[in-house]
N, C-alpha and C positions, 0 to 999 in steps of 0.2 A: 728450252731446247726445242729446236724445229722437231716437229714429229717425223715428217716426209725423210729429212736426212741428217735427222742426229747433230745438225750445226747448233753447237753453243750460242745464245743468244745472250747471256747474261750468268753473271755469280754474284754472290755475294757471300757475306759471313760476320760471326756474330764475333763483336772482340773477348780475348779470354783475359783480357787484365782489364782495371779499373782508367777508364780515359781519363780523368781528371789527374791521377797519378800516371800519364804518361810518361814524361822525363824520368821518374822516380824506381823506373823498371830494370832491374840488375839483369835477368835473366832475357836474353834477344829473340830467343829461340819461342816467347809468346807472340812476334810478330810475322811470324814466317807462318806464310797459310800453308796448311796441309796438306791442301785437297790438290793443290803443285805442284810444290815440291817432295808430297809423299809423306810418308809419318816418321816423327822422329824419336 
């Protein structure tokens, strides 16, 4: 975050399921970031 005026500079985030078992994920709602779309 710029200090001066608060502009976003970057995100990032840690994934909450295992990447190698991508495909393998029933549940969608592990791919929807948060910080977003808010909490679900």
């Amino acid at each position: 975050m710029n200090p001066k005026n608060g502009q976003v500079l970057a995100m990032a985030n840690y994934p909450t399921y295992n990447t190698p078992d991508f495909a393998k994920q029933k549940n969608g709602s592990v791919f929807i970031d948060k910080r977003i779309h808010g909490a679900i």
